[in-house]
Each structure stands twice: as C-alpha cells, then as structure tokens.
C-alpha positions in Angstrom: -45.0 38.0 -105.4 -46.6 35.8 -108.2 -45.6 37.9 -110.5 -42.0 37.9 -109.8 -41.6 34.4 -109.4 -43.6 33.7 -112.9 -40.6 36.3 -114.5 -37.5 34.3 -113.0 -38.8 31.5 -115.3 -38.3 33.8 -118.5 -34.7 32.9 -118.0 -35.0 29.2 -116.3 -37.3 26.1 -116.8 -37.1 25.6 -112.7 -36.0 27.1 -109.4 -33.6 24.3 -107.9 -32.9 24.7 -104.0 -32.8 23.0 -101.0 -35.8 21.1 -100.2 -35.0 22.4 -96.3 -31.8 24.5 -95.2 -30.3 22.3 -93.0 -30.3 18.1 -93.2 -33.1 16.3 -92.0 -33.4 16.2 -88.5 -33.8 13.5 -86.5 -37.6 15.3 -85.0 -39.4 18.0 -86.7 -38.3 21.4 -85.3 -40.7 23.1 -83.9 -41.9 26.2 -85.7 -40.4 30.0 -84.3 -41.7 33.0 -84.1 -38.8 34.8 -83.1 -37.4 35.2 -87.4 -35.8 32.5 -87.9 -37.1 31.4 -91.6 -36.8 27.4 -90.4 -38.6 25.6 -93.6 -40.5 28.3 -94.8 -36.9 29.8 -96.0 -37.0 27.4 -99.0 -40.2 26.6 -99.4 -42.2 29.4 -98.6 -42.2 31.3 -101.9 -43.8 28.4 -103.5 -46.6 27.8 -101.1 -47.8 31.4 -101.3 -47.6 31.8 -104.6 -49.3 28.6 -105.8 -46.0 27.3 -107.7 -45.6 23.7 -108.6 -42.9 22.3 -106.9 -41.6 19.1 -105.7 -39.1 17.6 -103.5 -36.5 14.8 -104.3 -34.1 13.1 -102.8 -30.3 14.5 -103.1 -27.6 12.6 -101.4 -27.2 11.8 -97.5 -25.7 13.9 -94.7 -24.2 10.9 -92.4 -27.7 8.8 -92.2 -29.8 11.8 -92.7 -31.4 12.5 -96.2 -31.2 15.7 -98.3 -33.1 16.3 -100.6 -33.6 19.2 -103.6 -36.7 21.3 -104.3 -37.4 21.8 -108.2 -40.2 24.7 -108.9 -42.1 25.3 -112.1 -44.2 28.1 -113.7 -47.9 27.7 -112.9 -49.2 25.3 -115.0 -46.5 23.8 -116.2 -46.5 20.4 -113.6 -46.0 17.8 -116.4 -42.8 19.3 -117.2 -41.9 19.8 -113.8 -42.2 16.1 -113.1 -40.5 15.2 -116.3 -37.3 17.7 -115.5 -37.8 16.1 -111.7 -37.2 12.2 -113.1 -34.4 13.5 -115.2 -32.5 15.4 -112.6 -33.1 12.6 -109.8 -31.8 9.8 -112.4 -28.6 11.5 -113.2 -28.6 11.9 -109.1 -28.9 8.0 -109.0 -26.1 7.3 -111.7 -24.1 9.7 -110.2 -24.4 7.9 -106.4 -23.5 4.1 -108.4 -20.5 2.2 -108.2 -18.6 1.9 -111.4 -18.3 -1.9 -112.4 -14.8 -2.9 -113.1 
C-alpha cells in the first residue's frame, strides 16, 4: 500500500481530502464494525502507510467546522507544512470581507 501511495505523488505534491467525510459532529461517533469506513475512510491510508499528513481548518457547516486533510510523500514534512500554511491562508483571504 506504501508503494502506491508514494507513486500518486509522481504526479502531485499532496493528496488533498476531507479531514473526515461528514462535518464535525457534535460527540465523537463511536467506532463500527459493521463496514462503515467512519474516519478511517479519509484518513486511514495515511496512518497505515506512515504518510505525513495534517489537518486544517476549511470553512464551517452551520457552527460545525470542516476541515481538509493535505498528505505528503514520506519525508517530505517541511514541505507539507509549507504547502499546508499556503493553502490555509488563501482559505483565510478567501473567508474575509472585502473593504469598501
């Protein structure tokens, strides 16, 4: 599976995805073992494979947060968190006002 994920990055400097499928919930669901992928669906690639990876904040559903997961070949965390800062401050210009 390591192997995989390390070739999607010939093409891409990260993965982006939801940090979680579904918005924040109010309590944390409790964990299934009936298949439903809960969490894991988005984030369990990353913690098997030993991926960097890193979670920021996206926008708001109502009063609940989203957020986006960015992933990085293994190694290469500096760049993750510099892509990470870039993509969450054109996030935060995005979400301002305009002055008039």
């Amino acid at each position: 599976m390591r192997n995989a994920v390390e070739a999607a990055f010939g093409d891409v400097d990260v993965l982006i995805g939801p940090s979680v499928p579904f918005p924040s919930p109010v309590e944390d669901p409790e964990f299934t073992e009936d298949g439903e992928e809960g969490e894991m669906l988005s984030s369990g690639f990353a913690n098997m494979t030993g991926q960097p990876s890193i979670s920021i904040p996206s926008g708001m559903d109502g009063h609940l947060p989203l957020g986006l997961q960015l992933t990085a070949p293994l190694g290469a965390d500096h760049r993750l968190l510099q892509i990470a800062f870039s993509v969450e401050t054109a996030l935060a210009a995005w979400r301002k006002p305009s002055r008039a």
